[in-house]
C-alpha positions in Angstrom: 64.9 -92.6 3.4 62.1 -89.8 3.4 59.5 -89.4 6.3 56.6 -87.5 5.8 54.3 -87.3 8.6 51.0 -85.1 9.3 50.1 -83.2 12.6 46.4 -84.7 12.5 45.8 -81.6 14.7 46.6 -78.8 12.2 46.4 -81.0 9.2 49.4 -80.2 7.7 52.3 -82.6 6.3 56.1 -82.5 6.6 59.2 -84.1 5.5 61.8 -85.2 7.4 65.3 -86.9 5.6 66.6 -89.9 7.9 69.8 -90.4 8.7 71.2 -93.7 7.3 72.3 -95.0 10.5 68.7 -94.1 12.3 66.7 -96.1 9.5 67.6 -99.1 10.7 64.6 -98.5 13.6 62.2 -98.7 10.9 63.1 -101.4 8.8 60.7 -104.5 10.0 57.8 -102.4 10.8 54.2 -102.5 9.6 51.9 -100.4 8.0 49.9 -99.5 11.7 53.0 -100.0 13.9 54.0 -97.0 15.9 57.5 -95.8 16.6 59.4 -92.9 18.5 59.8 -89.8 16.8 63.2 -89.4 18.1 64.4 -91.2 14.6 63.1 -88.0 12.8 64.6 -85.6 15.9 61.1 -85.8 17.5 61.8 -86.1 20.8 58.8 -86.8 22.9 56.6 -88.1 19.7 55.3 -91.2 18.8 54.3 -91.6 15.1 52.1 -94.8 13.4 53.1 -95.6 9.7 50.3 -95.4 7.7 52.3 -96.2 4.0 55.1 -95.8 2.1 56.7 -96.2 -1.4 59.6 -97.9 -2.6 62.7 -96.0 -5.1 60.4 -96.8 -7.8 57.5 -95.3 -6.6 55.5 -98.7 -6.3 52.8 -98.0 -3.4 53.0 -99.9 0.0 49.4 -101.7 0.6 48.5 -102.7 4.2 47.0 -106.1 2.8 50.2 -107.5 1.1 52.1 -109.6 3.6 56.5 -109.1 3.4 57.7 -106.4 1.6 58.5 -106.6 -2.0 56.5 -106.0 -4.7 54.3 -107.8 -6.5 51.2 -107.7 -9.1 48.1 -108.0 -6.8 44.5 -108.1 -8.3 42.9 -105.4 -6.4 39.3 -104.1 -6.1 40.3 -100.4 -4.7 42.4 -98.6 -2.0 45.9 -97.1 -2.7 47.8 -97.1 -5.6 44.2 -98.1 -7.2 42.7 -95.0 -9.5 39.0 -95.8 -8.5 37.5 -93.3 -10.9 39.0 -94.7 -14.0 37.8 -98.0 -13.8 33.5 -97.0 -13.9 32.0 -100.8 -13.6 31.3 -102.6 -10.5 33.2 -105.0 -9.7 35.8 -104.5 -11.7 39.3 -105.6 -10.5 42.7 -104.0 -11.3 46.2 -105.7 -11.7 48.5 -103.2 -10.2 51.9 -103.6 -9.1 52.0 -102.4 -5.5 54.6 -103.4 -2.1 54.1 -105.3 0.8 53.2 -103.9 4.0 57.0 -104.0 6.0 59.4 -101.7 5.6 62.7 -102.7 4.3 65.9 -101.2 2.2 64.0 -100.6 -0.9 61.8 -98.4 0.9 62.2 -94.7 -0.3 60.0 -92.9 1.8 57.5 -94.2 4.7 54.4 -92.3 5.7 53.5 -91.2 9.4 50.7 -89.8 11.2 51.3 -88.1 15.1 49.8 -90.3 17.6 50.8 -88.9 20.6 52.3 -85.5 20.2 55.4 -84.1 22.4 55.9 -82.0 25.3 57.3 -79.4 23.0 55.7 -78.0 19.8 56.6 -78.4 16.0 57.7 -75.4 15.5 60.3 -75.5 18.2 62.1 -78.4 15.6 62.1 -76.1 13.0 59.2 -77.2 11.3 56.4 -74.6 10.1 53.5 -74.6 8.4 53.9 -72.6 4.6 52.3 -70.0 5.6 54.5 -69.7 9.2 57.5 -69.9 6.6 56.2 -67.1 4.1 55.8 -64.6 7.3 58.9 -65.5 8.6 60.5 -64.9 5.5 58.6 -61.7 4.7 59.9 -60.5 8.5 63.7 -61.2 7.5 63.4 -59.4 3.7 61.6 -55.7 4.4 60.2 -54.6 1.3 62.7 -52.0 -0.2 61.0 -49.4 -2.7 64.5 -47.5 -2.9 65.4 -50.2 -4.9 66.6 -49.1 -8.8 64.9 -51.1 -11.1 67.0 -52.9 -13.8 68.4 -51.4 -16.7 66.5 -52.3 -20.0 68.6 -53.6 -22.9 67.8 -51.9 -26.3 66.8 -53.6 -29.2 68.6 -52.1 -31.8 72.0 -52.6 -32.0 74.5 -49.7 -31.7 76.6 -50.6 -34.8 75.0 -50.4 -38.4 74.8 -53.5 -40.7 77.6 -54.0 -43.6 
């Protein structure tokens, strides 16, 4: 199982794969439930789910009790594209998942709601641009490089 969570703070996302034998803290939790970031290697954080998606990418909708999927009629909200459908009051059949989270769940979505004692970036998790310095700081650009050889197009040997 995948957890993304966002640091409402900075606003950015990250992902996180869970352990098999650690996902069994999430299964049976709801859409606004919180839980300890330890199950990520977030000591010290608590994170609230705010969504998720099963294998098959099928949404998970706060509204829809249990958690497997069904085809809801649905006004708006996720897995609803809100622009495509122009008239008022139009409703949408959509095939979305229940609120809980269970073993069909490929990947749950988290928000920080109380941060740790210790920053992100101390669990190796940085921002792109934190990574594209860091990287930039391990390769120094080398001019002295050669630059490669080009390959001819005409062949050495004459035609028969």
């Amino acid at each position: 199982m995948k957890l993304v969570f966002n640091d409402p703070n900075t606003g950015h996302s990250f992902q996180k794969e869970i352990e098999k034998d650690k996902t069994g803290q999430l299964l049976g939790k709801k859409i606004g439930e919180e839980f300890s970031g330890s199950v990520a290697g977030l000591d010290g954080y608590t994170l609230k789910i705010t969504g998720g998606s099963l294998s098959d990418g099928t949404p998970m909708r706060f509204d829809i009790p249990g958690s497997n999927a069904t085809n809801a009629l649905l006004p708006s909200g996720p897995g609803i594209n809100e622009k495509k459908y122009l008239e008022k009051g139009m409703r949408v059949k959509k095939r979305v998942a229940g609120s809980t989270v269970s073993q069909n769940t490929a990947q749950v979505n988290a928000v920080i709601s109380a941060p740790g004692a210790k920053p992100l970036t101390d669990f190796g998790f940085l921002s792109k641009k934190q990574a594209e310095t860091k990287t930039k700081e391990e390769k120094p650009a080398d001019a002295s490089k050669p630059a490669p050889e080009k390959k001819s197009s005409k062949s050495a040997e004459p035609n028969a």
